[in-house]
C-alpha positions as a Markdown table, in Angstrom:
| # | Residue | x | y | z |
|---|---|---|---|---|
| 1 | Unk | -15.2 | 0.8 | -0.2 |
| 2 | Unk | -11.8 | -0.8 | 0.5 |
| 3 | Unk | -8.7 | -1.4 | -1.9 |
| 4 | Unk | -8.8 | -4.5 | -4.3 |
| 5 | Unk | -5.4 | -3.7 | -4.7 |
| 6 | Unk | -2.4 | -2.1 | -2.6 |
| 7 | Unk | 0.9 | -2.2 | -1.5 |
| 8 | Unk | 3.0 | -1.3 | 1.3 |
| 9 | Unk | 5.4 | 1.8 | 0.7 |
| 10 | Unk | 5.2 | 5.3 | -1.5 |
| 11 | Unk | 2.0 | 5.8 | -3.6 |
| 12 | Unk | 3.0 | 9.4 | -5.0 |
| 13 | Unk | 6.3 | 11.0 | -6.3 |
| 14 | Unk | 8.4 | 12.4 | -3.3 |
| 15 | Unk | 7.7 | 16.5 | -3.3 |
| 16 | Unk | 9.9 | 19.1 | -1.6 |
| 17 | Unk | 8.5 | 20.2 | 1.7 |
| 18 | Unk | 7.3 | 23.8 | 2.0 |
| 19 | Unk | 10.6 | 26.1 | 2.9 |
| 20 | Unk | 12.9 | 23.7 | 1.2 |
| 21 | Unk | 15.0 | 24.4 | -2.1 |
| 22 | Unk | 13.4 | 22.5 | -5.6 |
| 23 | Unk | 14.9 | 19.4 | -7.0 |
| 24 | Unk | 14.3 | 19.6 | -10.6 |
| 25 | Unk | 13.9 | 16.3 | -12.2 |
| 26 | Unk | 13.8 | 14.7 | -8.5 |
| 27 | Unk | 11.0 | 15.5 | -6.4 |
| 28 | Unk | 7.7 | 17.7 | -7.1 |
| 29 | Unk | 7.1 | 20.6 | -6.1 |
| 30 | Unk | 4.8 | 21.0 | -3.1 |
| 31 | Unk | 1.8 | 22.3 | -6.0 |
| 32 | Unk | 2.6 | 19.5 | -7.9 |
| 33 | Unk | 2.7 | 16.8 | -5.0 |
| 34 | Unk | -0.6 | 18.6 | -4.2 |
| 35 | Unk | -2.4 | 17.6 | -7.6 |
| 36 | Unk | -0.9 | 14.3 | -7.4 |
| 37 | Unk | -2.8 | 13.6 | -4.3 |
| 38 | Unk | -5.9 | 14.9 | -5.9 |
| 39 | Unk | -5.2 | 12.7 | -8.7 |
| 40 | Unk | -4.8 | 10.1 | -6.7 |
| 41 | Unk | -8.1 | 9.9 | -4.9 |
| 42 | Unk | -9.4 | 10.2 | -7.7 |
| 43 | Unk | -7.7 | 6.9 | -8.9 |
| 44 | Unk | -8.4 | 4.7 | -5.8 |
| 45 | Unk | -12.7 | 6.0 | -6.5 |
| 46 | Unk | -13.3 | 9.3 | -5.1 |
| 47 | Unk | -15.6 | 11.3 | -6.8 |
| 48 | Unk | -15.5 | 14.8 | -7.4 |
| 49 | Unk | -17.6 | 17.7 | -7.2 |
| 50 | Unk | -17.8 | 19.4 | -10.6 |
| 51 | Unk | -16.4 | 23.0 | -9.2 |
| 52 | Unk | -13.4 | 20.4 | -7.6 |
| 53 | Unk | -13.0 | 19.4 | -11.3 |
| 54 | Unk | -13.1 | 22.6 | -13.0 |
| 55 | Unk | -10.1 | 23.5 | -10.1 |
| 56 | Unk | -8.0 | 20.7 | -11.0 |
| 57 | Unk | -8.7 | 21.4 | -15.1 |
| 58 | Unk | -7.3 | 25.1 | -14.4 |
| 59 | Unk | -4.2 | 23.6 | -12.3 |
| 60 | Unk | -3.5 | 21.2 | -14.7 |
| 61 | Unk | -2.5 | 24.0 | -17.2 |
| 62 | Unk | -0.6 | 26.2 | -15.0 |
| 63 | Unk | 1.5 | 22.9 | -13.7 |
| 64 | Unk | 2.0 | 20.9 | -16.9 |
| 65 | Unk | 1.9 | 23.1 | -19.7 |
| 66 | Unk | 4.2 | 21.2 | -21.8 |
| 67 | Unk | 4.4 | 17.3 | -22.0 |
| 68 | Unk | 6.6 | 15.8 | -21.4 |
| 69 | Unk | 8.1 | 17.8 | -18.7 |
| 70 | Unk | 10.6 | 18.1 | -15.8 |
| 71 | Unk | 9.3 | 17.8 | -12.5 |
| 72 | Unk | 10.1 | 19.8 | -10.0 |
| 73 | Unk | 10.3 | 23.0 | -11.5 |
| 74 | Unk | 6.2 | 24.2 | -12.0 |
| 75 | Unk | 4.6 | 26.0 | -9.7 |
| 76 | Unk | 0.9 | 27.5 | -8.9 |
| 77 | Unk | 1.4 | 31.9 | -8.9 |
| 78 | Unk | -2.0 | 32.8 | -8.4 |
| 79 | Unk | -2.1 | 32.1 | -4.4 |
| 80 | Unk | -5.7 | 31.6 | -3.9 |
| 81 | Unk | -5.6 | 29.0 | -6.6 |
| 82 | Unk | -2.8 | 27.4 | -4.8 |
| 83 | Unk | -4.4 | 28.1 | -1.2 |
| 84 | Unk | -7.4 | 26.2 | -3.0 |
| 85 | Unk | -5.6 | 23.4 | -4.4 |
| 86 | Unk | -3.7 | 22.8 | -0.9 |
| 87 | Unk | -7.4 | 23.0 | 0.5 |
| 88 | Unk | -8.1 | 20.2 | -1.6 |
| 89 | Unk | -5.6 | 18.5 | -1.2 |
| 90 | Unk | -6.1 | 17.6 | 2.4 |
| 91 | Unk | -9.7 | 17.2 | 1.9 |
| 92 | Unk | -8.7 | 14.7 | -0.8 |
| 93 | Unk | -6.1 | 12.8 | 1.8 |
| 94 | Unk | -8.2 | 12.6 | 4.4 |
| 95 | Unk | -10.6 | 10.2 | 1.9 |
| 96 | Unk | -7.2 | 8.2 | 1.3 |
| 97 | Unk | -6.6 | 7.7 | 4.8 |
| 98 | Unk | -10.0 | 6.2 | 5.2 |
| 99 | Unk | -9.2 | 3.7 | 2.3 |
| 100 | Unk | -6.7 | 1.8 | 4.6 |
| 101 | Unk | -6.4 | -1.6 | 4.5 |
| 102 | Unk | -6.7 | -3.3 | 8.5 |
| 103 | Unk | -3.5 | -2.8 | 10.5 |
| 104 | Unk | -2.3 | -0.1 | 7.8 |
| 105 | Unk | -2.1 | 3.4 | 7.4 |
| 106 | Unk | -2.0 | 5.9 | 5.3 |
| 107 | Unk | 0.6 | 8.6 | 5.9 |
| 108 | Unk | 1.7 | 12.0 | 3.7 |
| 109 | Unk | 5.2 | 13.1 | 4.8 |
| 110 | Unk | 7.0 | 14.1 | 1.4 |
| 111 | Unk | 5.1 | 11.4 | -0.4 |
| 112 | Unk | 1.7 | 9.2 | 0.5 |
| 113 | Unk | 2.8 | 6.4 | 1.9 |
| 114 | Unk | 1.1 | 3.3 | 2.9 |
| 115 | Unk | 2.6 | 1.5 | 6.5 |
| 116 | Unk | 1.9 | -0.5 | 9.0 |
| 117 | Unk | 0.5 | 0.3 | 12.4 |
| 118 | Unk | 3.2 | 0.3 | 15.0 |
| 119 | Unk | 0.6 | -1.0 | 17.6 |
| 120 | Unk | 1.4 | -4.6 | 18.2 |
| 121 | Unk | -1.7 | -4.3 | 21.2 |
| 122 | Unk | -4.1 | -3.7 | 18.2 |
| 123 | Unk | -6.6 | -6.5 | 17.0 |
| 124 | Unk | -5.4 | -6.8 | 13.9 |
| 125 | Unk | -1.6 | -6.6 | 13.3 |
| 126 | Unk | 0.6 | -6.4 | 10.3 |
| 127 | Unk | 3.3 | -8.9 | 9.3 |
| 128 | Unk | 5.2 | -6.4 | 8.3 |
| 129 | Unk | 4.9 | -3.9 | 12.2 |
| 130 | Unk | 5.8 | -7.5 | 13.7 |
| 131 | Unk | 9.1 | -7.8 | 10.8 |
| 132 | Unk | 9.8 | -4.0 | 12.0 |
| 133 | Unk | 9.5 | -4.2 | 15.3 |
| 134 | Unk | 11.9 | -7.3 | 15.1 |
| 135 | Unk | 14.7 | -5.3 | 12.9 |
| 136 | Unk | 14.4 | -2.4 | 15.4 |
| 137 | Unk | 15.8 | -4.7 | 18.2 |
| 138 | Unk | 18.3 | -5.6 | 16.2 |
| 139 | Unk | 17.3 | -9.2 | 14.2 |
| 140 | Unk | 16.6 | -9.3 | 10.3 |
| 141 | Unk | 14.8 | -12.8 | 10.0 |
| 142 | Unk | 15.5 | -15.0 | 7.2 |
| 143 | Unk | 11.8 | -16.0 | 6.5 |
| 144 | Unk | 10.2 | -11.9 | 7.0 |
| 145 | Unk | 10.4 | -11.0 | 3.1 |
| 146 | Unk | 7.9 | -13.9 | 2.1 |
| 147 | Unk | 6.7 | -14.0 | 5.5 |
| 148 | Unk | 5.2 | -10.4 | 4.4 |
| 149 | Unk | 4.5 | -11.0 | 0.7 |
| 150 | Unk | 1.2 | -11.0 | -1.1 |
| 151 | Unk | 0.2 | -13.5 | -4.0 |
| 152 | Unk | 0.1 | -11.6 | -7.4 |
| 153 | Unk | -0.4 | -13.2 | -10.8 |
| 154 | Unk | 2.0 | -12.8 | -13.9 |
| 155 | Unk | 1.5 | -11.9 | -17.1 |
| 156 | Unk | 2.1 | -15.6 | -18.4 |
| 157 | Unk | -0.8 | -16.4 | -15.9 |
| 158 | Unk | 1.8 | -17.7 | -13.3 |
| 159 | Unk | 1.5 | -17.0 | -9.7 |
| 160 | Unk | 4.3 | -15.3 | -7.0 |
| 161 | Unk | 4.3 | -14.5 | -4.1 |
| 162 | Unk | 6.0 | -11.3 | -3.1 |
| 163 | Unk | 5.9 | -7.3 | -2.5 |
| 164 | Unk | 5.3 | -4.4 | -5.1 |
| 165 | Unk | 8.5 | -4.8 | -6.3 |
| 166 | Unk | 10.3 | -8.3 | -6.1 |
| 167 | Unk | 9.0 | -11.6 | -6.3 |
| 168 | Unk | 10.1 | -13.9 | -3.5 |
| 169 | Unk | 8.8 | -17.3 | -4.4 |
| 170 | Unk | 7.8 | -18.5 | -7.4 |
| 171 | Unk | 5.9 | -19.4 | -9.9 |
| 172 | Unk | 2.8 | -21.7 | -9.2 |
| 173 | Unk | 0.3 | -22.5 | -11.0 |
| 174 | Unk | -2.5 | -22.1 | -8.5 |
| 175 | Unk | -2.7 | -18.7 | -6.2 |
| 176 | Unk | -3.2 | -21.4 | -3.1 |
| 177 | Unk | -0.2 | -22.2 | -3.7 |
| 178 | Unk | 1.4 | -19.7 | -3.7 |
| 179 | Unk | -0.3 | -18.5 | -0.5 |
| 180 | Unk | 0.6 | -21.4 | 1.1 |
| 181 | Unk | 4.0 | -21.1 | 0.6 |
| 182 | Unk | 3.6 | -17.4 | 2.4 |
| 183 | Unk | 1.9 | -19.4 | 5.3 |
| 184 | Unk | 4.4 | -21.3 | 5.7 |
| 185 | Unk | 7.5 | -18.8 | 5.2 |
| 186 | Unk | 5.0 | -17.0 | 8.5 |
| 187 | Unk | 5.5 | -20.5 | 10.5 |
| 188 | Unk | 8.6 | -19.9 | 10.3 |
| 189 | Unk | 8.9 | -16.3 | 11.5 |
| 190 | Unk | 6.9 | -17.4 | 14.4 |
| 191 | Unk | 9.5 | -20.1 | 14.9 |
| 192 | Unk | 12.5 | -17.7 | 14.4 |
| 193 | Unk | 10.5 | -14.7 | 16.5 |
| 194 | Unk | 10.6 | -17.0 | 19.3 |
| 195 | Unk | 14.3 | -18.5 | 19.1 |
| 196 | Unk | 15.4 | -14.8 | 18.6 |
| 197 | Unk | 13.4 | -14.3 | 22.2 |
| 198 | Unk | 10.7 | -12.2 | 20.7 |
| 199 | Unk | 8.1 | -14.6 | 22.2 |
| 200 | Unk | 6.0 | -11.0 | 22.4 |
| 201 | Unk | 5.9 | -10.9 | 19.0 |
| 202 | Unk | 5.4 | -14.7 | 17.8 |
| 203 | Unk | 2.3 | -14.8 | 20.2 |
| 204 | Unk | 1.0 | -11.8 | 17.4 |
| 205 | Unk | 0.5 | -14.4 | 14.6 |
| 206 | Unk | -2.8 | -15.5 | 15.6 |
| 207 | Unk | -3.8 | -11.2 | 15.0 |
| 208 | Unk | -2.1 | -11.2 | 11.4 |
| 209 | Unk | -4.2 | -10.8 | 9.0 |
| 210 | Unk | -5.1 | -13.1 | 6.0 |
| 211 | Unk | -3.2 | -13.3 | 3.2 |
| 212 | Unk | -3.5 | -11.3 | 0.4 |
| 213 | Unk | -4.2 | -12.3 | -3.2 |
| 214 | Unk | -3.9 | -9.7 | -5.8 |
| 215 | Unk | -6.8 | -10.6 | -8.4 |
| 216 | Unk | -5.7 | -9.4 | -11.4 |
């Protein structure tokens, strides 16, 4: 199926790992971070089976009983229906994982996350492994934040050209335009890779993939 929309970074509330002590009003706990991955899948287009609805009905009511709520503090006491939940959980993850974009993956740690691939051998490689890979040997480039940036459109129907949550160039009335000036801001990565003496990584830019525009 694919995602017509995505970003790079956290797609759930953090959740305490199993073992660890709560953190009301800061992180879910792990039967709450469980649902939320349910929920989810369901979000990005997976479809459930009606006995996988009926479960997530009944955990609904034992982990938000009141609205609003805290987080962090509800948890599942029946074990099998938390065992189950869990169950579907991973089942539910495992459809994320599929939902990837090229040179991405999904990842759950305390949260979903979405990241690059490390593999900068792979046919397809992200902007953003090549930006990490660079930091990691110790050079922040000027041009990697728009190097890395999508094109998004406003509200006021303006386009930008930046990540989930800054805008890094901007506005233009055209999304071209605005992609163009990511092309350009990857030039000149590919320019500072190689007077940095990454020339390993520069020679990646003809793997990058296109970039993105966010239709509204």
């Amino acid at each position: 199926m694919g995602l017509e929309r995505w970003h790079v970074g956290p797609w759930t509330a953090r959740g305490s790992v199993l073992g660890e002590p709560f953190e009301a009003g800061v992180k879910r706990t792990p039967d709450e971070l469980n649902f939320d991955v349910v929920g989810l899948s369901r979000i990005l287009g997976r479809r459930q089976a009606t006995a996988e609805e009926m479960l997530m009905r009944r955990c609904q009511g034992l982990l938000r009983p009141t609205d609003p709520r805290v987080c962090g503090v509800q948890t599942i006491e029946d074990a099998e229906v938390a065992r189950q939940l869990a169950e579907l959980a991973e089942v539910a993850f495992g459809w994320i994982a599929e939902q990837a974009p090229e040179g991405y993956e999904f990842v759950r740690t305390d949260a979903v996350e979405l990241r690059p691939v490390m593999d900068l051998a792979a046919e397809v490689v992200a902007v953003e492994a090549v930006v990490q890979a660079a930091v990691e040997r110790g050079d922040a480039l000027p041009a990697d934040r728009l190097a890395a940036s999508q094109v998004r459109r406003s509200r006021t129907g303006d386009w930008y050209a930046g990540d989930a949550v800054c805008n890094w160039s901007g506005p233009y009335p055209t999304a071209e335009q605005a992609a163009d000036a990511v092309r350009a801001a990857r030039v000149e990565l590919v320019n500072q890779l190689a007077e940095a003496g990454h020339d390993d990584l520069a020679a990646t830019a003809t793997r990058w993939p296109e970039v993105v525009t966010q239709q509204p």
